[in-house]
C-alpha positions in Angstrom: 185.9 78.3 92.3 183.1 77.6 89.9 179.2 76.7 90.9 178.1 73.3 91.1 174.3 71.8 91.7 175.0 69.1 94.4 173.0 65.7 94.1 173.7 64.3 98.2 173.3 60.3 98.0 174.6 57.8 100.2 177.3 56.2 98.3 180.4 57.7 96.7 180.9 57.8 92.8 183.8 57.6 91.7 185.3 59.0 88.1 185.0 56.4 85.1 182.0 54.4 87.1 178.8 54.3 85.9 175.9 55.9 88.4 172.4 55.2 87.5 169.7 57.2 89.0 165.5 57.6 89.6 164.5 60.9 90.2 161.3 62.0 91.5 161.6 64.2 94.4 160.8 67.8 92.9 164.1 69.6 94.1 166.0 66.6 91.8 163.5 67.2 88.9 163.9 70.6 88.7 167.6 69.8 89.1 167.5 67.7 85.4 165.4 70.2 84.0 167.9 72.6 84.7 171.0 70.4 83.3 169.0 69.5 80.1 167.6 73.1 79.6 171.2 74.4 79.2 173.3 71.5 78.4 173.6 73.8 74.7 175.6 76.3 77.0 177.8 73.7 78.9 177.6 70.2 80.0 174.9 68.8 81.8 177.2 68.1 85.0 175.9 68.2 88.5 178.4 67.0 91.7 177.4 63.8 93.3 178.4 64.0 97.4 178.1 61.3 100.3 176.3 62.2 102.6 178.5 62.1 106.3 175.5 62.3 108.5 171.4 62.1 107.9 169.8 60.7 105.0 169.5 61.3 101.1 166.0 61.8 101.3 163.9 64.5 102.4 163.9 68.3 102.7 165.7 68.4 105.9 167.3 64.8 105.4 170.9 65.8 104.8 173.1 67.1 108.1 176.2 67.1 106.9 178.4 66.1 103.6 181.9 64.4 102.7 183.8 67.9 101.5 185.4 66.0 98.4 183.0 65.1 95.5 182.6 63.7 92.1 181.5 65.2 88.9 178.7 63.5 87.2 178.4 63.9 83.8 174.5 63.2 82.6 174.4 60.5 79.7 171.0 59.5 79.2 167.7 60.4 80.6 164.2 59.0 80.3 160.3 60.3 81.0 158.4 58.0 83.2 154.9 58.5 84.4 154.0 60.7 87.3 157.0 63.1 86.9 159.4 60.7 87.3 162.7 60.0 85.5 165.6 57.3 84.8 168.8 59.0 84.5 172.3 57.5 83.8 175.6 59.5 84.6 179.5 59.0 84.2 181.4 60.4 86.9 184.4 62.9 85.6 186.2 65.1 88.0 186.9 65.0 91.7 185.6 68.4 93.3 185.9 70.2 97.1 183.1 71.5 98.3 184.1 75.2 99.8 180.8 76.6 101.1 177.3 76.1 100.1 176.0 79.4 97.2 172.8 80.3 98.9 172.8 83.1 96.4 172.2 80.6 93.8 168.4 81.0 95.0 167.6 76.8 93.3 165.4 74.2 95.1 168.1 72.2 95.5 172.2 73.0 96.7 174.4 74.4 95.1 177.8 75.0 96.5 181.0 77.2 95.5 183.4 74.5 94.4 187.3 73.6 93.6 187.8 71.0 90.7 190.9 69.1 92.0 193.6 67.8 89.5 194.7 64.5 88.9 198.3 64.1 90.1 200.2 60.7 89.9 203.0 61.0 92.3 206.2 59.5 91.7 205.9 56.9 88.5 207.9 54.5 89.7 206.1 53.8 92.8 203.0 54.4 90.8 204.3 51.4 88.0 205.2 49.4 91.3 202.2 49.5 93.5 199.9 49.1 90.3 201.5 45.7 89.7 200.9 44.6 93.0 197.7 45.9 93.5 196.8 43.5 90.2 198.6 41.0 92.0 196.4 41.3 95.0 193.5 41.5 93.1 193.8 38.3 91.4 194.8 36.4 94.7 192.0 38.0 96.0 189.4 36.7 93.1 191.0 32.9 93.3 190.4 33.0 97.3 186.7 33.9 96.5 186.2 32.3 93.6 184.9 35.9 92.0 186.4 37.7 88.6 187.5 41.1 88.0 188.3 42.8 85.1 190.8 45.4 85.8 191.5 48.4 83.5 195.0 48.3 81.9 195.6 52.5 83.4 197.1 52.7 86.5 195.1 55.5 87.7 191.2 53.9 86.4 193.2 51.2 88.3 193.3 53.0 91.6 189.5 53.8 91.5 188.6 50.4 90.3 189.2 49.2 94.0 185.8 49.9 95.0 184.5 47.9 91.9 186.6 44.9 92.9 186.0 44.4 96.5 183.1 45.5 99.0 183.5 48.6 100.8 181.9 50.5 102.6 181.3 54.1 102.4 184.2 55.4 104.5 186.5 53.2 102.9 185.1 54.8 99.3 185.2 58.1 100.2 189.0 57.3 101.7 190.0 56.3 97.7 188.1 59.4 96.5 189.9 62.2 98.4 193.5 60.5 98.2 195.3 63.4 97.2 197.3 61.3 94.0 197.4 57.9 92.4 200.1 57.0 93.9 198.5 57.2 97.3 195.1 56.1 96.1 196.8 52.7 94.8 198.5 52.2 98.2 195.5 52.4 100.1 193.6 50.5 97.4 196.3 47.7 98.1 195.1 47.7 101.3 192.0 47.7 101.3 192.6 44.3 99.2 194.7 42.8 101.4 192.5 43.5 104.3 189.4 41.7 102.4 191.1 39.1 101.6 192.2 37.9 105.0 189.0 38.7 105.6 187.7 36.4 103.2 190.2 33.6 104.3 189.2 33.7 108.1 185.7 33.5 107.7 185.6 31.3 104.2 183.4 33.6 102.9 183.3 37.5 101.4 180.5 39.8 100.3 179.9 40.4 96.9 181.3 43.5 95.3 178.2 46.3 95.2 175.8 46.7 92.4 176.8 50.3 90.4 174.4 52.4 93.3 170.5 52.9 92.2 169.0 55.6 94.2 165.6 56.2 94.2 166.4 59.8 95.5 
């Protein structure tokens, strides 16, 4: 297990996307202090978790968390006035949460966590449900009239979903803790499916979420 400063939002990064961020509440501050005081040490990587129940603001806010995470890498940060920052991160790793470190003794939480590996499954199927996944993915964007750039790897593939249709939290956090890629891309094909027939029946569809912007 290693130690992991948790940043609870209500959305779900995922690894490879993009998650910009304003900080200002003074637990959060304190927690980019702390990343960019010893980012000479080791990375400046803090876990981002959705939050299962409550909100993402507020000392008491958060209730309870989704137990699988993502690592977010920080990439750039800026000074604004009145303490408050702009942040961009890259998420890396998928982590489980296995209990809260209230040794840790930091404003914010930190938990005891597992980093998980990245397994594929069988590469066949993987090779298989990738194409068709694409396949969906492009019937879906001529149904809706929308574009999507897909990456060429079939596992950036299976996390893409969530960039290339809307979903909801639930459905996000469902690609995140999918134990392999194989799995991941079958759900993903879906998920796909399901929005477009969606799409069809009502002749319209929601547009795919912004990257998430939290003001903490």
């Amino acid at each position: 297990m290693a130690s992991l400063p948790l940043f609870p939002l209500g959305t779900v990064l995922m690894p490879g996307a993009r998650l910009p961020l304003q900080i200002f509440e003074p637990r959060y501050v304190q927690l980019l202090k702390d990343l960019l005081d010893g980012q000479d040490q080791r990375p400046p990587v803090f876990g981002v978790v959705a939050i299962r129940e409550g909100f993402e603001v507020g000392e008491d806010g958060v209730r309870a968390l989704h137990p699988v995470g993502c690592g977010a890498l920080l990439t750039q940060a800026a000074a604004l006035e009145d303490e408050r920052y702009l942040v961009v991160s890259e998420g890396t790793d998928r982590f489980r949460v296995d209990a809260i470190d209230e040794s840790a003794g930091t404003p914010y939480t930190t938990a005891r966590v597992t980093w998980l590996p990245e397994r594929d499954g069988d590469a066949a199927t993987v090779v298989e449900l990738a194409a068709r996944l694409r396949a969906e993915v492009a019937a879906f964007a001529a149904a809706t009239g929308s574009e999507a750039e897909l990456p060429t790897d079939d596992r950036s593939l299976a996390y893409a979903v969530s960039d290339t249709v809307s979903l909801d939290v639930e459905d996000r956090q469902r690609l995140l803790s999918s134990t392999d890629t194989e799995s991941r891309l079958r759900l993903g094909l879906q998920l796909v499916r399901r929005e477009r027939e969606f799409a069809s029946a009502l002749g319209a569809v929601a547009m795919p979420p912004m990257p998430p912007f939290s003001l903490n």
